[in-house]
mmCIF file as Biopython writes it, N, C-alpha, C and O atoms, coordinates in Angstrom:
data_model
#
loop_
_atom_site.group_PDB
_atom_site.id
_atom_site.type_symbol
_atom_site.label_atom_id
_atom_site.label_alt_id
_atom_site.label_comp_id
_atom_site.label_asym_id
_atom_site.label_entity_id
_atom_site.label_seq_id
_atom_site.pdbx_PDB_ins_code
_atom_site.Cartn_x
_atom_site.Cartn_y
_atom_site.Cartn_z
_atom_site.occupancy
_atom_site.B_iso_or_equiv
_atom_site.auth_seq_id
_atom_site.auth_asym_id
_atom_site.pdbx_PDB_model_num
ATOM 1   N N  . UNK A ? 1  ? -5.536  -1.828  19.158  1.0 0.0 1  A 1 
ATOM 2   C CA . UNK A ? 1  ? -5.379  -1.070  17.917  1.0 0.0 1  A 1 
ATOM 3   C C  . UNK A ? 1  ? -4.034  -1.416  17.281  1.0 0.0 1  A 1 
ATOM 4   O O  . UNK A ? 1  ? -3.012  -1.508  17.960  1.0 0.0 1  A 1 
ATOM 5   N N  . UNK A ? 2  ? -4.062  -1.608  15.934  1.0 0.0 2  A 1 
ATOM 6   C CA . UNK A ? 2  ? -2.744  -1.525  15.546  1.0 0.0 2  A 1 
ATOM 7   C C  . UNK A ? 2  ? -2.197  -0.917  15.229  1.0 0.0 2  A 1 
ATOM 8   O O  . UNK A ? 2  ? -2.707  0.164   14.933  1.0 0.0 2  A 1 
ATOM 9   N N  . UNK A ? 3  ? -0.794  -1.089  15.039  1.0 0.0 3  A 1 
ATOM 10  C CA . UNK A ? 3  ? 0.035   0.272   14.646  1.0 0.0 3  A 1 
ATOM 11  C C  . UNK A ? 3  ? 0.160   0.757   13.187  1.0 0.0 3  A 1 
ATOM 12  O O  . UNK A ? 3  ? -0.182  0.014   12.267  1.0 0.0 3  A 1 
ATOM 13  N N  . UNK A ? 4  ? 0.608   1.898   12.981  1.0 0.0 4  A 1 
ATOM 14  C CA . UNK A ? 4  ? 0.494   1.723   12.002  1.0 0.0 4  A 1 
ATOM 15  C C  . UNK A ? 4  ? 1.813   1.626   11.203  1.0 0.0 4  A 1 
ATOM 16  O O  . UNK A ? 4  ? 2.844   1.487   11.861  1.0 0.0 4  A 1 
ATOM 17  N N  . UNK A ? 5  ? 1.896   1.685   9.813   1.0 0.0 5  A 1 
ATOM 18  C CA . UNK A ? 5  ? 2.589   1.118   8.765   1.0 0.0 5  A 1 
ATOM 19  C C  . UNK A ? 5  ? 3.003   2.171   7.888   1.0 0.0 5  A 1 
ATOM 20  O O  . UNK A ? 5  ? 2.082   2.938   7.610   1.0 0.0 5  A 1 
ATOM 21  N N  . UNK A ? 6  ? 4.089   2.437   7.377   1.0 0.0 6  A 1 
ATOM 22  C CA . UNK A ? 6  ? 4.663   3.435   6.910   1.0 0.0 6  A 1 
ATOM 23  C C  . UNK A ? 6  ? 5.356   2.645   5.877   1.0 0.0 6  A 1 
ATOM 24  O O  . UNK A ? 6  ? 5.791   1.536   6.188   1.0 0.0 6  A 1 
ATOM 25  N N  . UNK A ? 7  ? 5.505   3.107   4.661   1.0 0.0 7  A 1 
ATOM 26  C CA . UNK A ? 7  ? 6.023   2.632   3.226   1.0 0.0 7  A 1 
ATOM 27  C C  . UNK A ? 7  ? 5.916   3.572   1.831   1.0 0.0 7  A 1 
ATOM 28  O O  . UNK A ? 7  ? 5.007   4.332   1.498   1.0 0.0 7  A 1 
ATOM 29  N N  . UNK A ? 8  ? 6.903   3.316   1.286   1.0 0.0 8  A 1 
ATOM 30  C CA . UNK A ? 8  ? 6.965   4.418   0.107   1.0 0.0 8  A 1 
ATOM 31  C C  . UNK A ? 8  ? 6.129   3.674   -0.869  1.0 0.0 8  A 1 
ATOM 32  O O  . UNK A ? 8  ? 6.037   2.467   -1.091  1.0 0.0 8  A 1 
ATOM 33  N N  . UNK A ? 9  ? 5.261   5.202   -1.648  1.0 0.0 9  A 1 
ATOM 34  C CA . UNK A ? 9  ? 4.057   4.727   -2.507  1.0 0.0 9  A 1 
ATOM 35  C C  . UNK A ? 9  ? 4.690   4.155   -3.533  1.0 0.0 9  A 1 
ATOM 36  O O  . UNK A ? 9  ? 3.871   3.407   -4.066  1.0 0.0 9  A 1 
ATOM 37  N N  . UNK A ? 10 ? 6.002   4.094   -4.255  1.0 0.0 10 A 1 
ATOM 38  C CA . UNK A ? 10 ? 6.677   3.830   -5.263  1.0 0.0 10 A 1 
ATOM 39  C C  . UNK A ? 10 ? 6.477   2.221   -4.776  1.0 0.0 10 A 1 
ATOM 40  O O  . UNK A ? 10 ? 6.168   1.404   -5.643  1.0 0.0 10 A 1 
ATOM 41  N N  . UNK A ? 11 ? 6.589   1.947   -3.909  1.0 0.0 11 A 1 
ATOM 42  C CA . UNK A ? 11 ? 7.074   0.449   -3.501  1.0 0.0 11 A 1 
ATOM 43  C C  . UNK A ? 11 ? 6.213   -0.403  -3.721  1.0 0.0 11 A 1 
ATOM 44  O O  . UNK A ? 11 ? 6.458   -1.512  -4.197  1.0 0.0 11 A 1 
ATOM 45  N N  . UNK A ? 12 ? 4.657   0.173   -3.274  1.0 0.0 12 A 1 
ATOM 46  C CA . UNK A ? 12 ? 3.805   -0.362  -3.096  1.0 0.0 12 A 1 
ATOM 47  C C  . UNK A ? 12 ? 2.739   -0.203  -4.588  1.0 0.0 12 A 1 
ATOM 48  O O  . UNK A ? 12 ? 1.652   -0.780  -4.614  1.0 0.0 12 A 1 
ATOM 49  N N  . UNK A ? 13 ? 3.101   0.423   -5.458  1.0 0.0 13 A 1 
ATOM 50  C CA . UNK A ? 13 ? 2.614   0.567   -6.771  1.0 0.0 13 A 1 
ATOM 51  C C  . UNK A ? 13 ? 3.420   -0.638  -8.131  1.0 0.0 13 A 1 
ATOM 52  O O  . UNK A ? 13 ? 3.031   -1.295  -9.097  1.0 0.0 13 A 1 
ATOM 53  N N  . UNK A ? 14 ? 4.452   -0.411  -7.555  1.0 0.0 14 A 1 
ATOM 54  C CA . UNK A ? 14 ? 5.306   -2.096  -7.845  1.0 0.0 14 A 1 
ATOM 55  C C  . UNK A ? 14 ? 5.096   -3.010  -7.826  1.0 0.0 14 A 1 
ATOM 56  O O  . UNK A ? 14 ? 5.241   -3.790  -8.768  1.0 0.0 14 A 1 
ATOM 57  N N  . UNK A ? 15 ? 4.529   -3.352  -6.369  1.0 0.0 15 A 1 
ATOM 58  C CA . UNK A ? 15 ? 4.488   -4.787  -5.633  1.0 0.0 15 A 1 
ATOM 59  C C  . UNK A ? 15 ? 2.741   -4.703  -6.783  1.0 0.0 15 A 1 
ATOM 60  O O  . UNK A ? 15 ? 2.650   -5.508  -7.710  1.0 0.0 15 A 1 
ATOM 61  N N  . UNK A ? 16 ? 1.845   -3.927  -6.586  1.0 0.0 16 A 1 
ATOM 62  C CA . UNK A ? 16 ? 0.328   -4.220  -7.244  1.0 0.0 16 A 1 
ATOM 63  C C  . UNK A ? 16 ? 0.502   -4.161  -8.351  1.0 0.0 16 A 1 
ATOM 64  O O  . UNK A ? 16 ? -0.179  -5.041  -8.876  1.0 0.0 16 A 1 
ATOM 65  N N  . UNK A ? 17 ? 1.165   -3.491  -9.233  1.0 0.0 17 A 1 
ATOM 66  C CA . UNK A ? 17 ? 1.945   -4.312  -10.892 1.0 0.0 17 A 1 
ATOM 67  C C  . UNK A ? 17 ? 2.536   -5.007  -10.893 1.0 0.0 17 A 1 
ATOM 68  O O  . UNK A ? 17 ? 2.772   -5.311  -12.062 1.0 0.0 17 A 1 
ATOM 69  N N  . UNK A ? 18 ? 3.207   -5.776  -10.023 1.0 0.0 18 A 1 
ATOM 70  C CA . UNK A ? 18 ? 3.836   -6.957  -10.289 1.0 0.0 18 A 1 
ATOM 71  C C  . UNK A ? 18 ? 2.412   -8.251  -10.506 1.0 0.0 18 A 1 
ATOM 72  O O  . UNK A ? 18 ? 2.113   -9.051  -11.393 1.0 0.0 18 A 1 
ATOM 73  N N  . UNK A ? 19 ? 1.727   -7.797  -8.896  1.0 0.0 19 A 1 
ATOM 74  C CA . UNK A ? 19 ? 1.030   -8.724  -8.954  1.0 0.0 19 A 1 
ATOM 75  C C  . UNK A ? 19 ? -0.240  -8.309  -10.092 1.0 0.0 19 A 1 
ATOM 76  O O  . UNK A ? 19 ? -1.363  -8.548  -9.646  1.0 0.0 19 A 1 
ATOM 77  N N  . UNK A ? 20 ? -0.212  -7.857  -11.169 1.0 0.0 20 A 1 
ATOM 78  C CA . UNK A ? 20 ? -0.980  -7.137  -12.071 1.0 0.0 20 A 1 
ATOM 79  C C  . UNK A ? 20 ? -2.088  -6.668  -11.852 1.0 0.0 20 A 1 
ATOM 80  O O  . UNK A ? 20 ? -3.053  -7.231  -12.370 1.0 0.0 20 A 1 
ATOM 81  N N  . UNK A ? 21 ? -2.295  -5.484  -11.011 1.0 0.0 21 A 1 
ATOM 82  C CA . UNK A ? 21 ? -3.061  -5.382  -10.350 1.0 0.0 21 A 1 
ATOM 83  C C  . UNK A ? 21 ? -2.860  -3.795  -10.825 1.0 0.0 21 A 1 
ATOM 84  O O  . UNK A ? 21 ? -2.590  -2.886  -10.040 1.0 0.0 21 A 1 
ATOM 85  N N  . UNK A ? 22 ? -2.995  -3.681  -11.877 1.0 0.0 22 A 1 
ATOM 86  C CA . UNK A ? 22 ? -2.482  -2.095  -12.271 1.0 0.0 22 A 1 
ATOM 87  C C  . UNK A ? 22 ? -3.570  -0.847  -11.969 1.0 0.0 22 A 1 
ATOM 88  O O  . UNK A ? 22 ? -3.218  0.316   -11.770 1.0 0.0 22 A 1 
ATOM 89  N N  . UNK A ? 23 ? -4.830  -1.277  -11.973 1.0 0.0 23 A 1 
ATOM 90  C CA . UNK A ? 23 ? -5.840  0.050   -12.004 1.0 0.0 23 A 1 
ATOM 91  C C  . UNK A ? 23 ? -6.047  0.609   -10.559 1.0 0.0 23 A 1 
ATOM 92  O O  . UNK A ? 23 ? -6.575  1.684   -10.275 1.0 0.0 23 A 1 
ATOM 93  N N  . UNK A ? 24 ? -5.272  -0.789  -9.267  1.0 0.0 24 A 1 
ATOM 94  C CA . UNK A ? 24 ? -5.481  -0.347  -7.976  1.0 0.0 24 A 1 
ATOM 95  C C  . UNK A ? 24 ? -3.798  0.502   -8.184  1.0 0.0 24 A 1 
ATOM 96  O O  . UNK A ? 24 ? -3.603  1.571   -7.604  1.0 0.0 24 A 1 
ATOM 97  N N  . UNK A ? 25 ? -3.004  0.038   -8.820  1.0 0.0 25 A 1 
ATOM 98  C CA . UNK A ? 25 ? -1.796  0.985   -8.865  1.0 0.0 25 A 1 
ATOM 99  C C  . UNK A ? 25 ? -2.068  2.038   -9.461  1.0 0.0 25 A 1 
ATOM 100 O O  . UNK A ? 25 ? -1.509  2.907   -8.793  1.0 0.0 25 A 1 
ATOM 101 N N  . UNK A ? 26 ? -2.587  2.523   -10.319 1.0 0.0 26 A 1 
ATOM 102 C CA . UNK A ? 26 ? -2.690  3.974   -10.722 1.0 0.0 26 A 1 
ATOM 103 C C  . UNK A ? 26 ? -3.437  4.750   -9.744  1.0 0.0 26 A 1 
ATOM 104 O O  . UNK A ? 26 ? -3.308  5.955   -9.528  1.0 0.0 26 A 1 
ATOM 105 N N  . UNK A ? 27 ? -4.514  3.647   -8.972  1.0 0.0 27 A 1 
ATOM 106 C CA . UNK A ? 27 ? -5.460  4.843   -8.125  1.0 0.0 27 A 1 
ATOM 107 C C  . UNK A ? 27 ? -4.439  5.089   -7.000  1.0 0.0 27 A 1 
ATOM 108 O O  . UNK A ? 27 ? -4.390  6.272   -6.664  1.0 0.0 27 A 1 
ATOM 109 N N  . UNK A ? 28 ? -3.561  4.212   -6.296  1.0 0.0 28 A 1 
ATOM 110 C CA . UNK A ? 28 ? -2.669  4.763   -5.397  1.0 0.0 28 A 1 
ATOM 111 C C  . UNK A ? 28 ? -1.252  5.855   -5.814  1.0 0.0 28 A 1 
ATOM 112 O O  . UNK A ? 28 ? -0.613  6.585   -5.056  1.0 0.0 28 A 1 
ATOM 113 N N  . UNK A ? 29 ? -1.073  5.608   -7.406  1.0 0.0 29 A 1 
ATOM 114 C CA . UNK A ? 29 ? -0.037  6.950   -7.217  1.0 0.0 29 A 1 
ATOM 115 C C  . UNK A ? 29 ? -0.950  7.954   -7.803  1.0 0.0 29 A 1 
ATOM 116 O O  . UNK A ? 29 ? -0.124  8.862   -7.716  1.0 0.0 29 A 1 
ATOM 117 N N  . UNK A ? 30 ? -1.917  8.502   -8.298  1.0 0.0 30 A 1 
ATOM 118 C CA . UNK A ? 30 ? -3.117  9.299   -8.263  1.0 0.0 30 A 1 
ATOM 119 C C  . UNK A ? 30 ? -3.264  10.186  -7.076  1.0 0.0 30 A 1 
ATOM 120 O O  . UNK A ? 30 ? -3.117  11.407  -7.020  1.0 0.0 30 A 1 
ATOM 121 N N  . UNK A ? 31 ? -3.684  9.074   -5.837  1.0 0.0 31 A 1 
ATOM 122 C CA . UNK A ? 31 ? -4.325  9.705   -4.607  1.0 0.0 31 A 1 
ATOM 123 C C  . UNK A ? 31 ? -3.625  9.832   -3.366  1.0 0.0 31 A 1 
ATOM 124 O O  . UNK A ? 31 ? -4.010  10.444  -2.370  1.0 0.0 31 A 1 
ATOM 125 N N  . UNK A ? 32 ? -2.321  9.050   -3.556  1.0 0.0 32 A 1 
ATOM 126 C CA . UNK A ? 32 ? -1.560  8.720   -2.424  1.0 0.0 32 A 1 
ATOM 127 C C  . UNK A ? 32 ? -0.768  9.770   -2.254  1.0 0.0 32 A 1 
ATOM 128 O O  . UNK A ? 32 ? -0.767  10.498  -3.247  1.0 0.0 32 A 1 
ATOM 129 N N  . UNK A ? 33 ? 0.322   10.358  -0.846  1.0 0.0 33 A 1 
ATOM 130 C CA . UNK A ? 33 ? 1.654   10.802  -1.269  1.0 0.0 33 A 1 
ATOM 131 C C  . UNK A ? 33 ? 2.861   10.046  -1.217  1.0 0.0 33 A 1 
ATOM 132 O O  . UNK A ? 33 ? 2.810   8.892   -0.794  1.0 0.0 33 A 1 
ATOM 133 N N  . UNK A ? 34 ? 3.764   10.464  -1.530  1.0 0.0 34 A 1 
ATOM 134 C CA . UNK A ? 34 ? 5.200   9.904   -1.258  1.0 0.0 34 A 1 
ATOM 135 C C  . UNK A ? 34 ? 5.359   8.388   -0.251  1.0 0.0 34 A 1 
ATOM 136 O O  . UNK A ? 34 ? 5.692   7.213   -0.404  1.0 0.0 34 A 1 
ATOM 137 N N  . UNK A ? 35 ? 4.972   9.136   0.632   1.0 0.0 35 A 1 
ATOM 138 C CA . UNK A ? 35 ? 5.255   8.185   1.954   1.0 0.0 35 A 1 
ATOM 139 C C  . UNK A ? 35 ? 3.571   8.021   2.804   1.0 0.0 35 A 1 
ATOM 140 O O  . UNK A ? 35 ? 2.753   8.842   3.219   1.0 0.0 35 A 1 
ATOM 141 N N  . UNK A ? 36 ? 3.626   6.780   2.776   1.0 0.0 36 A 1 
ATOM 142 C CA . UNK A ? 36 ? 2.255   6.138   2.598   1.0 0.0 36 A 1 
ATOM 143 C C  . UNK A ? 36 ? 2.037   6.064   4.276   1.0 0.0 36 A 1 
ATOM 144 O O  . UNK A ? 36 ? 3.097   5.653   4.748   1.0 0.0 36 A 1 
ATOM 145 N N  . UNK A ? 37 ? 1.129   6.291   5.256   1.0 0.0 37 A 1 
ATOM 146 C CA . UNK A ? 37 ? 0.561   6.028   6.445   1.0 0.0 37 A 1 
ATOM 147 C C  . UNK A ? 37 ? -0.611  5.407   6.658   1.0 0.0 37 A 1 
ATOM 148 O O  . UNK A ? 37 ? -1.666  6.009   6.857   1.0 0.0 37 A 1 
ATOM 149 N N  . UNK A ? 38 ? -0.457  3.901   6.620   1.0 0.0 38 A 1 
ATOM 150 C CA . UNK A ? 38 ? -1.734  2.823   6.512   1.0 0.0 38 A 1 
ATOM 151 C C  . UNK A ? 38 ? -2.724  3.236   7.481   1.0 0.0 38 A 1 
ATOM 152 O O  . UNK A ? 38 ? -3.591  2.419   7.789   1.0 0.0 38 A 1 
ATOM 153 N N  . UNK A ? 39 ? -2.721  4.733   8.168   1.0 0.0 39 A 1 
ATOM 154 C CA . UNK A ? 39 ? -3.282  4.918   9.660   1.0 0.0 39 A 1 
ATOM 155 C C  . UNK A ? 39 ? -4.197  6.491   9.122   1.0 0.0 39 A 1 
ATOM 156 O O  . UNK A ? 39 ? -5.381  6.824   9.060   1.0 0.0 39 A 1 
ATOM 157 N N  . UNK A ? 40 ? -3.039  7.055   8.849   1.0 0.0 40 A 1 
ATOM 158 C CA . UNK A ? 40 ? -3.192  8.331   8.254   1.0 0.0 40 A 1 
ATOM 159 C C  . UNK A ? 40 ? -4.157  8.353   7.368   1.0 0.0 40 A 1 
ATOM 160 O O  . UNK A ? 40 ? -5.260  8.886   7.489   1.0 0.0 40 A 1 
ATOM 161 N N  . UNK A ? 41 ? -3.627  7.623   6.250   1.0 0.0 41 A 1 
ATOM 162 C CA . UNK A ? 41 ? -4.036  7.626   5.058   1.0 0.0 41 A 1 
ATOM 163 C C  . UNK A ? 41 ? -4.726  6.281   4.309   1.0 0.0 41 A 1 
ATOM 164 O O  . UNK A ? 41 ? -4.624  5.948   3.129   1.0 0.0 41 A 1 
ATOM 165 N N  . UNK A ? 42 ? -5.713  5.400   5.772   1.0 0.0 42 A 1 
ATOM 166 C CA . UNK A ? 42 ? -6.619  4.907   5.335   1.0 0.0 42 A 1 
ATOM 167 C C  . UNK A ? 42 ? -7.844  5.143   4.427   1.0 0.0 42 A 1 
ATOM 168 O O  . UNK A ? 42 ? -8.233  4.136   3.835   1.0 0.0 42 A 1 
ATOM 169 N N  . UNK A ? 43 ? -8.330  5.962   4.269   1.0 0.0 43 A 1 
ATOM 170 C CA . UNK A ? 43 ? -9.401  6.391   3.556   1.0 0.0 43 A 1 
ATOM 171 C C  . UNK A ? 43 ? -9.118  6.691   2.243   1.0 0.0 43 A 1 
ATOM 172 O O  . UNK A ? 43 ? -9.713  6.280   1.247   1.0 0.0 43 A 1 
ATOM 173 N N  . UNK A ? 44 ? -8.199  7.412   2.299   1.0 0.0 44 A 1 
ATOM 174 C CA . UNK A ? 44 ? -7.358  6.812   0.270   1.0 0.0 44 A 1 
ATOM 175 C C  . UNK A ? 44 ? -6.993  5.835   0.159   1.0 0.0 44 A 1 
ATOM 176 O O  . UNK A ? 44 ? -6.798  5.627   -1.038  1.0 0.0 44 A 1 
ATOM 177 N N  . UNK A ? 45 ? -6.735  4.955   0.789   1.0 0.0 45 A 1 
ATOM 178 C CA . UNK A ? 45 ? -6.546  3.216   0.460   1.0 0.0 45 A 1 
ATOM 179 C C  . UNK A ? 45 ? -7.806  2.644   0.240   1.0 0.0 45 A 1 
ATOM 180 O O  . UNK A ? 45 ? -7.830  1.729   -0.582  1.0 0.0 45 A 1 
ATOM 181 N N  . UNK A ? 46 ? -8.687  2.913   0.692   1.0 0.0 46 A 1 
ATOM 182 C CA . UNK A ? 46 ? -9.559  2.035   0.987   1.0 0.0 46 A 1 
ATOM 183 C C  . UNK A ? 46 ? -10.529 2.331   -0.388  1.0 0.0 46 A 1 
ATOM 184 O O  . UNK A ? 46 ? -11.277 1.679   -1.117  1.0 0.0 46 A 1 
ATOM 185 N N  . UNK A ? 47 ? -10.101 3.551   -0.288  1.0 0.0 47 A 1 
ATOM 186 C CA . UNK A ? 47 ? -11.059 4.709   -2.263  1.0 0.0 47 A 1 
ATOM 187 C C  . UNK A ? 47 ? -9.921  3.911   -3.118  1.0 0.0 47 A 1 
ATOM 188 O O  . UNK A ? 47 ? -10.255 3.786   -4.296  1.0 0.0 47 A 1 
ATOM 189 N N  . UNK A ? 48 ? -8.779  3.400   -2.827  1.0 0.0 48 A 1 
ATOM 190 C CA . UNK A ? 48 ? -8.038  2.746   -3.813  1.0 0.0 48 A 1 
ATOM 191 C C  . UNK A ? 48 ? -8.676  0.905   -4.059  1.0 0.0 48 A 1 
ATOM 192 O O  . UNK A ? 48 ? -8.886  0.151   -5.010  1.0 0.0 48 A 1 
ATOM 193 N N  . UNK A ? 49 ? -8.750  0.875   -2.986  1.0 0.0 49 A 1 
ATOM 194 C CA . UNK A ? 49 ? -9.793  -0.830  -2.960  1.0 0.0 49 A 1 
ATOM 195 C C  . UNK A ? 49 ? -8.472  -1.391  -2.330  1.0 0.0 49 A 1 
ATOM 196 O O  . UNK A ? 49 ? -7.939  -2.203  -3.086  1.0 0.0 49 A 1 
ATOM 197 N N  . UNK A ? 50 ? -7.718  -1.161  -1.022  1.0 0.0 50 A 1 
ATOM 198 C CA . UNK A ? 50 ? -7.247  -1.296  -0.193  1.0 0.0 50 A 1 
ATOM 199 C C  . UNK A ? 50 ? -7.344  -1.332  1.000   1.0 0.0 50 A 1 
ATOM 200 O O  . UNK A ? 50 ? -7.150  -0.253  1.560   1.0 0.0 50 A 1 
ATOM 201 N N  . UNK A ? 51 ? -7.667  -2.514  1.868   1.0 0.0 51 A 1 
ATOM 202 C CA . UNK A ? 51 ? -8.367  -2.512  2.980   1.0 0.0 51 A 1 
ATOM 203 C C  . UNK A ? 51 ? -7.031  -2.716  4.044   1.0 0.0 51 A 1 
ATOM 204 O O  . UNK A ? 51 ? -6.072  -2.913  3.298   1.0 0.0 51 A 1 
ATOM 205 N N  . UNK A ? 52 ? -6.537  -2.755  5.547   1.0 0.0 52 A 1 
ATOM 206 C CA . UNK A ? 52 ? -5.528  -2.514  5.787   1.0 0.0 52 A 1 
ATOM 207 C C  . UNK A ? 52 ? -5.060  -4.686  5.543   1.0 0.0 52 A 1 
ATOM 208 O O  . UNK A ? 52 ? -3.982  -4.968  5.020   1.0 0.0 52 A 1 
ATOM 209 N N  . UNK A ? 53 ? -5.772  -5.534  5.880   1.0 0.0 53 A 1 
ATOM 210 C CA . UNK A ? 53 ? -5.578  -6.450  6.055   1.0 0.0 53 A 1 
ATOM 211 C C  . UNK A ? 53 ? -5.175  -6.851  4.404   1.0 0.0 53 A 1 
ATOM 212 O O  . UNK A ? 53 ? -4.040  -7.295  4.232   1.0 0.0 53 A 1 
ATOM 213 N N  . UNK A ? 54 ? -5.792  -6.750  3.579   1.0 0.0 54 A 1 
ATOM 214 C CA . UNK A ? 54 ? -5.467  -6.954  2.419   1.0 0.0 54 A 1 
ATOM 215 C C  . UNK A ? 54 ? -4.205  -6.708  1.918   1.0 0.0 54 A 1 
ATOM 216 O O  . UNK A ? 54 ? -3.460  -7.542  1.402   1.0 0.0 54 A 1 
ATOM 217 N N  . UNK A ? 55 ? -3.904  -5.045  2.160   1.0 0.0 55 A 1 
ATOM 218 C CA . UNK A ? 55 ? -2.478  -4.532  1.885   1.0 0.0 55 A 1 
ATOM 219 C C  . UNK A ? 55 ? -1.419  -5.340  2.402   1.0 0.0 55 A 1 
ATOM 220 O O  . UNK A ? 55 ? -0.423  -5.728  1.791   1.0 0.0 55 A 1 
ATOM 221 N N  . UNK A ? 56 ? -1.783  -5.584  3.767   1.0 0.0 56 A 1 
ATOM 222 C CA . UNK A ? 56 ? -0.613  -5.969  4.162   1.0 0.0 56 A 1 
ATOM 223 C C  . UNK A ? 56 ? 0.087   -7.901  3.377   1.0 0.0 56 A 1 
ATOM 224 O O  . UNK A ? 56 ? 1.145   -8.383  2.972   1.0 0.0 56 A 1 
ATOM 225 N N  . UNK A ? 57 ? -1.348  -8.328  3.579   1.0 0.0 57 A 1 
ATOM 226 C CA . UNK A ? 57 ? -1.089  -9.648  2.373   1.0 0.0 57 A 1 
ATOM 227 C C  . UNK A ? 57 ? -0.187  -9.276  1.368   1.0 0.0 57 A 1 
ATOM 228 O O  . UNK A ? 57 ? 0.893   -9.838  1.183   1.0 0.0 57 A 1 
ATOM 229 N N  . UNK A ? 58 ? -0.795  -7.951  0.452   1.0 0.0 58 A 1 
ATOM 230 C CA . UNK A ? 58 ? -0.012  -8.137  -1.012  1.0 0.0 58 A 1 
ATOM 231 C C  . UNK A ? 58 ? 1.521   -7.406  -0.263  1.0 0.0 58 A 1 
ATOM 232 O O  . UNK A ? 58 ? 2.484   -7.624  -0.998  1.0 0.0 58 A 1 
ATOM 233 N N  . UNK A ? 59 ? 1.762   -6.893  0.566   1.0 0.0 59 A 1 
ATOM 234 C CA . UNK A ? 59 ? 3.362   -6.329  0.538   1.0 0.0 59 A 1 
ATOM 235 C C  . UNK A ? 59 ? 3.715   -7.194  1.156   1.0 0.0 59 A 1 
ATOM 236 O O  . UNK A ? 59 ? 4.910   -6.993  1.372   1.0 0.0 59 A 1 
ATOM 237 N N  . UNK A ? 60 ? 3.212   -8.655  1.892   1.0 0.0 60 A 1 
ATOM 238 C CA . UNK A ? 60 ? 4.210   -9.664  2.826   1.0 0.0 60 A 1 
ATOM 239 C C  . UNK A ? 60 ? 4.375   -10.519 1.038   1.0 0.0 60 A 1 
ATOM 240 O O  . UNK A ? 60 ? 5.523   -10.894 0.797   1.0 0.0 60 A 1 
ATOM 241 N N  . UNK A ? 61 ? 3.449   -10.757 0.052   1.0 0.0 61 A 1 
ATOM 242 C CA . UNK A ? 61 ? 3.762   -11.593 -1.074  1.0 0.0 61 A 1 
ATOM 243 C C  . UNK A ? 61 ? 4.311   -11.054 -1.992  1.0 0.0 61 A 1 
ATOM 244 O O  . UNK A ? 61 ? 4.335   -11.574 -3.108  1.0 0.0 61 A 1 
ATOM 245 N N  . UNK A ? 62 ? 5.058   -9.511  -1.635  1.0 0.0 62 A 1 
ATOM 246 C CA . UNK A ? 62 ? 5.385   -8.688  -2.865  1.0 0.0 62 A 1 
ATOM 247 C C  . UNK A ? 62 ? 6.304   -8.569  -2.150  1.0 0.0 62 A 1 
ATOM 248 O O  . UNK A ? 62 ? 6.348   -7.345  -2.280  1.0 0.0 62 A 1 
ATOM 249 N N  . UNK A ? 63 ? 7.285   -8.819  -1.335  1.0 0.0 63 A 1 
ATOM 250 C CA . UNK A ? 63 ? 8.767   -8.892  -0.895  1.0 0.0 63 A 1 
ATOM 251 C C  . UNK A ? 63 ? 9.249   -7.570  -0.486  1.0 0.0 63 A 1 
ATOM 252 O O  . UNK A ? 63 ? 10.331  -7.175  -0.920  1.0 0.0 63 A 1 
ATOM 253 N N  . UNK A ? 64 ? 8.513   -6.810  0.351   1.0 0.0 64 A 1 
ATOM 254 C CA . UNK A ? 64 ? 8.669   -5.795  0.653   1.0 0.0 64 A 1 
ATOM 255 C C  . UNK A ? 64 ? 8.869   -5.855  1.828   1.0 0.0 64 A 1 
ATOM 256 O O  . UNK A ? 64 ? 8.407   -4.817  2.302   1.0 0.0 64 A 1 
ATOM 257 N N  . UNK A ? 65 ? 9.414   -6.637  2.827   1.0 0.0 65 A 1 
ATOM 258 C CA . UNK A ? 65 ? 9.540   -6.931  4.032   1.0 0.0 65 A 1 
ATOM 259 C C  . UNK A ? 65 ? 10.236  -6.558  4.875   1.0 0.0 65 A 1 
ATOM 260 O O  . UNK A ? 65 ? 10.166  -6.560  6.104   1.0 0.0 65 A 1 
ATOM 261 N N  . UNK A ? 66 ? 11.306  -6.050  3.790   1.0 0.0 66 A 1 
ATOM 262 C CA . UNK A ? 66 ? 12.814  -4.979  4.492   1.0 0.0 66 A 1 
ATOM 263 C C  . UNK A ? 66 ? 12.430  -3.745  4.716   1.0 0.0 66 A 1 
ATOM 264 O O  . UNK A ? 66 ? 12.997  -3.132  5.621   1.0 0.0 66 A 1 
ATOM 265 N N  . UNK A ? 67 ? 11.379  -3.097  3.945   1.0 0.0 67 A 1 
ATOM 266 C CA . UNK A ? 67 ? 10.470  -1.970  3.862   1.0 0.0 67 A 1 
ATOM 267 C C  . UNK A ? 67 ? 9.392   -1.476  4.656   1.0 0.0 67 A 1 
ATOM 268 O O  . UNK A ? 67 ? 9.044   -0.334  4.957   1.0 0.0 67 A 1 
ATOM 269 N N  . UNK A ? 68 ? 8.965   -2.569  4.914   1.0 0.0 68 A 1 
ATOM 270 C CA . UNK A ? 68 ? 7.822   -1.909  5.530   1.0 0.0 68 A 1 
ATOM 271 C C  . UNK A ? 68 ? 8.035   -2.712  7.283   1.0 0.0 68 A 1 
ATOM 272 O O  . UNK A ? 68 ? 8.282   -3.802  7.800   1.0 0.0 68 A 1 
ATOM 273 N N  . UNK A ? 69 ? 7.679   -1.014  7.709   1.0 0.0 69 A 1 
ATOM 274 C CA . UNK A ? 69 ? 7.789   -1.436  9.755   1.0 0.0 69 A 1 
ATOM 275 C C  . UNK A ? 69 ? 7.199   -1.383  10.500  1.0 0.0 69 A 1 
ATOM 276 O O  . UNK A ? 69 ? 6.892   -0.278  10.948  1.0 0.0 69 A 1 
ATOM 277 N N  . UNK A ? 70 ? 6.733   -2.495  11.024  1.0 0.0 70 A 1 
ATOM 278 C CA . UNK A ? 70 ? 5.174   -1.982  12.337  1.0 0.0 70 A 1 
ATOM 279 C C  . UNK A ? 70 ? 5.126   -1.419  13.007  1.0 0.0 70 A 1 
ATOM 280 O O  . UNK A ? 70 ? 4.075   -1.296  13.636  1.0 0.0 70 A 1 
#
């Protein structure tokens, strides 16, 4: 099992407008809270069109690397 992943929703609504990816960013500051639990709070990711393998792609290509901790 993996662990899980902890990251602020601000960060990660950034990184999916950067990569213009804005309608999955509105559904995550919509449905998400503050502080995001890829474990916890799979099932609002996934209603966001966030799967855990995917996410983690766009925050290793969205430079969030100092941020987010396994």
């Amino acid at each position: 099992m993996e662990e899980p992943v902890k990251l602020a929703k601000e960060e990660l609504v950034r990184v999916l407008r950067t990569q213009g990816d804005n309608d999955t960013a509105d559904k995550v500051e919509a449905s998400l809270p503050d502080e995001i639990d890829t474990e916890a709070h799979a099932d609002e990711l996934q209603a966001a069109g966030l799967h855990r393998t995917q996410l983690m792609a766009k925050l290793a290509g969205g430079g969030l690397g100092g941020t987010v901790a396994p």
